[in-house]
C-alpha positions as a printed Julia matrix, in Angstrom:
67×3 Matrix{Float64}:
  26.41  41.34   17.76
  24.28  43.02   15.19
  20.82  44.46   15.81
  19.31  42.08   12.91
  20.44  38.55   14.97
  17.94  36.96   16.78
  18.47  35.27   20.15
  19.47  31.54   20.58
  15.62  30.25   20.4
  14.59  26.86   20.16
  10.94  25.9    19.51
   9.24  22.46   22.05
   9.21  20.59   19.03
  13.22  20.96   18.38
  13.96  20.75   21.59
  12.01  17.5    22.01
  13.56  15.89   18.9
  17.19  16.58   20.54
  16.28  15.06   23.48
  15.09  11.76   21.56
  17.64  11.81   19.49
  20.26  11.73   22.99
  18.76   8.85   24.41
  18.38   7.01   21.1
  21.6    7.15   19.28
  20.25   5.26   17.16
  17.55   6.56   16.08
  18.81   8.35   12.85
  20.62   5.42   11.5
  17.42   3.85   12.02
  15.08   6.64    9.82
  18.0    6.06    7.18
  17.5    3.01    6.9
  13.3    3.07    6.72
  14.06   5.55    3.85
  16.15   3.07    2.18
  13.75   0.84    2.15
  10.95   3.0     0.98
  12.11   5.43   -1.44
  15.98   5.03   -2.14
  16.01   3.05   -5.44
  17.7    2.49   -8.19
  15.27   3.26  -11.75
  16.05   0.82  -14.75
  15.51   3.44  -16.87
  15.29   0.73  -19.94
  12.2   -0.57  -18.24
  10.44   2.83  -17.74
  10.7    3.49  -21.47
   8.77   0.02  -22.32
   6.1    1.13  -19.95
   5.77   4.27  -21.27
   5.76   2.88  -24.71
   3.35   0.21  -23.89
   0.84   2.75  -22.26
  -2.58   2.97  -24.07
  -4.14   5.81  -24.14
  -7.62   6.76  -22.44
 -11.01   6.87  -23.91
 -12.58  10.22  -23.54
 -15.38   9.09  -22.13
 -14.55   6.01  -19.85
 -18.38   5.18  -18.86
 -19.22   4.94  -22.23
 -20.25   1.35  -23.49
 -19.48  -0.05  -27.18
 -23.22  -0.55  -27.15
């Protein structure tokens, strides 16, 4: 063992997530799939580059009327 290595410690909060994560098998499959659903996607990168082209720029002053 070398003098640098720390002991086998495990914070509450790791310990806690092991435990759900035993009684909900589950569970992981599950967060996959939430991520999926949120972020995962595929970009049509074709589409991007219209919006980007279509973009119009910003006035410098927005508050300012054409008065």
């Amino acid at each position: 063992m070398s003098i640098f290595q720390r002991a086998d410690y495990q914070s509450e909060t790791t310990q806690f997530l092991q435990h759900i994560k035993k009684q909900t098998p589950e569970l992981e499959q599950q967060q996959r799939d939430g991520r999926a659903l949120l972020w995962d996607k595929t970009i049509d990168r074709e589409a991007q580059q219209e919006f980007s082209a279509a973009r119009v720029a910003q006035k410098p002053y927005v508050y300012q009327t054409l008065a």
